[in-house]
N, C-alpha and C positions, 0 to 999 in steps of 0.2 A: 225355209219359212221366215227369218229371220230377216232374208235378204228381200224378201216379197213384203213385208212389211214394209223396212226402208224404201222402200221403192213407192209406195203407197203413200206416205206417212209428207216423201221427197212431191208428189204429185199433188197432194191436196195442201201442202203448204202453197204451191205455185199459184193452182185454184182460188185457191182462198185470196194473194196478194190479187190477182185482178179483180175478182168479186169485190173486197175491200176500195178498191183503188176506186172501181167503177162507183162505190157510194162516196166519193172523195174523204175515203178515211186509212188511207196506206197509212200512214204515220201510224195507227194502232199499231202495225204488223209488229212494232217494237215491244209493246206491251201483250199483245194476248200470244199465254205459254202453250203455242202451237204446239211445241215439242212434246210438253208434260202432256199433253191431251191422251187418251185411249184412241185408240183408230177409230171406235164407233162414236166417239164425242168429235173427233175431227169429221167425222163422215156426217152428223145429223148439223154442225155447224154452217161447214160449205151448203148443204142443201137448203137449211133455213137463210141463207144469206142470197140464195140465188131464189127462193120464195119474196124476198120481201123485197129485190130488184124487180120483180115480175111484178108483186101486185102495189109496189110505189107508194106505201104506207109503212109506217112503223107507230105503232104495234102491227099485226096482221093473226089472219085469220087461218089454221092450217087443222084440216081432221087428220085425227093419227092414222086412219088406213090407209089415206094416199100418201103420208109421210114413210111408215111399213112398206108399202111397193115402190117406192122412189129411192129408198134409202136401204134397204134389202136387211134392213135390222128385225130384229124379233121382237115383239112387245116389249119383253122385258128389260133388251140392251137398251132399247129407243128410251124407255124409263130412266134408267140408269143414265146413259149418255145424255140426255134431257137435265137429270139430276147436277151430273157432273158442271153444265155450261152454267146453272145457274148459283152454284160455290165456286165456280172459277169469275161470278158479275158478269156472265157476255152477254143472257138472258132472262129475261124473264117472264115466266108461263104459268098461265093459270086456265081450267078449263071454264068455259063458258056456262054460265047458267043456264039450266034447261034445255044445254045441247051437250048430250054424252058423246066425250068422242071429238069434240072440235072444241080446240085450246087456242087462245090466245097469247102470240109471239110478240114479245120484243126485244130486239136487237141491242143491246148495252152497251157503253164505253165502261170498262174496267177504270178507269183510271177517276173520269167525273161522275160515275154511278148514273149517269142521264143517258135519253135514248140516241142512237148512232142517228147519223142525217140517212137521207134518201134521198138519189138521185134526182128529185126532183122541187129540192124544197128551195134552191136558190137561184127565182126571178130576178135576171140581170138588169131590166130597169128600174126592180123595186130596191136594189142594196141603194143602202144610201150615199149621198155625195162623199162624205167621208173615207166608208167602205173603197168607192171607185178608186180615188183620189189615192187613196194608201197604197192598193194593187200595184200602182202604175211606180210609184215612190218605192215602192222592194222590190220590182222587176228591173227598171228601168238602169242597166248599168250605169254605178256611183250613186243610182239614186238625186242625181241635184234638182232640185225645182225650183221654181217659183210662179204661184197662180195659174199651176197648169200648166208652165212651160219646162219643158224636159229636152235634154238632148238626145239627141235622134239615132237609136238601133241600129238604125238600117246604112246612112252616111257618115252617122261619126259625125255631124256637125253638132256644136253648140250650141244649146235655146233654141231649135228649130221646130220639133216637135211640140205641138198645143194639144192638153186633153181637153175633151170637155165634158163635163158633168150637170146634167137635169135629170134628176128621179124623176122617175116616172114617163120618163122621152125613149120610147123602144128605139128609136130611130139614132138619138144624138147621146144620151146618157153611154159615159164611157166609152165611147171615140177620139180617134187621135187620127191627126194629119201631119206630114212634117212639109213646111212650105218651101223648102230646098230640093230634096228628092220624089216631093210629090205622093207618097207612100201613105197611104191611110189602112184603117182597120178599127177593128174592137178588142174587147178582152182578149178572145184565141189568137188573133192573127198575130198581135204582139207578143203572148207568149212565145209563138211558134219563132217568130224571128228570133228572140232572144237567145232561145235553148233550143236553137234548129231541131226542130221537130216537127214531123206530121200534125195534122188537122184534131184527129182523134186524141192524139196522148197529150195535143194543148188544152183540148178541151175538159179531160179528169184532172188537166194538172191547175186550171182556170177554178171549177168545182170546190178544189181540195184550199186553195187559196182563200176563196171570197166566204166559204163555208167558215175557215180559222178566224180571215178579219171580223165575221160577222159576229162569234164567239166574242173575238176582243173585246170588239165595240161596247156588246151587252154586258163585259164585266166593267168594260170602265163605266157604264149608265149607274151599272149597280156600286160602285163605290164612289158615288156621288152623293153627299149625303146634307142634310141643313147644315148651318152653321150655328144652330140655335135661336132661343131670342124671336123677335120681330124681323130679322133682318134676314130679306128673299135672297139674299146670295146665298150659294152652295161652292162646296169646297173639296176637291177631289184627294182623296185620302190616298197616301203613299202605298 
């Protein structure tokens, strides 16, 4: 019994790292205590996490009877293991007004108490020039730039590689060419050279990226504050 556990426990931790990944938020896997979980709170977790990649919102919308047949829980544990996620901050549920029976999911970060991202919430022409610009400056091995020009992945030459950045340009916002080996691309195609990897796992590892700088960005907005006085300058607080 004991062993069928681990074995379970071994299976929906794995689960769980692609479903997370897939919403570009692996990094949690360090913070939510997979381990400390009951099977039935690891089992109603995975299933609300592969709920809220399906319908590409957070909060979302789930009746407990189709959660009961999916999840093979009984009322009560579903309660409980429901109970559990939201004293461990992963969730948080409340039933809908005037519909008995269907509750309202959201997805948590333990650590900022705010809702997890969805796969869907980061338009690559909409991050901002910044946002681009940073990406390429923390992949880009050494990181050197200047105005856009980085040294080139792919030949190892010097200042070869030009980004370019226009919000709001689907076509040209965060593209790169390098004018020696001819090579161009966008966000994946660079990842992918970098950290020689497929298409696919550039693309969760692109997500999980521009999702963090996007974070940054809003905290450094947010600790931009007056400087008092009449005087329109602002002053970025340590």
């Amino acid at each position: 019994m004991e062993h069928w556990q681990q074995r379970m426990k071994e299976r929906r931790h794995h689960n769980a790292y692609w479903e997370l990944e897939s919403l570009g938020s692996v990094a949690l896997l360090d913070v939510i205590p997979l381990d400390r979980m009951r099977l039935s709170a690891q089992s109603l977790y995975l299933h609300l996490l592969r709920w809220a990649k399906r319908a590409k919102v957070n909060p979302f919308p789930a009746y407990t009877g189709d959660l009961l047949l999916e999840t093979g829980l009984s009322r009560e544990t579903l309660i409980q293991a429901r109970n559990e996620l939201s004293a461990l901050g992963l969730i948080q549920a409340e039933e809908k007004t005037g519909k008995r029976g269907v509750w309202l999911y959201e997805l948590r970060n333990p650590v900022t108490g705010g809702p997890l991202p969805n796969r869907d919430r980061v338009i690559y022409a909409d991050v901002s020039n910044w946002v681009a610009m940073e990406f390429y400056r923390r992949i880009v091995p050494d990181g050197r730039s200047s105005n856009g020009i980085f040294d080139c992945p792919s030949c190892k030459r010097i200042g070869t590689m030009r980004v370019t950045v226009d919000r709001g340009d689907e076509e040209r916002h965060g593209t790169w060419n390098c004018r020696k080996c001819h090579r161009y691309g966008g966000f994946q195609g660079c990842y992918a050279m970098v950290n020689n990897c497929d298409r696919q796992t550039a693309t969760r590892g692109v997500r999980a990226m521009l999702q963090a700088l996007i974070s940054e960005e809003q905290e450094r907005e947010q600790s931009v504050v007056p400087t008092g006085g009449d005087a329109e300058e602002e002053a970025i607080l340590p």
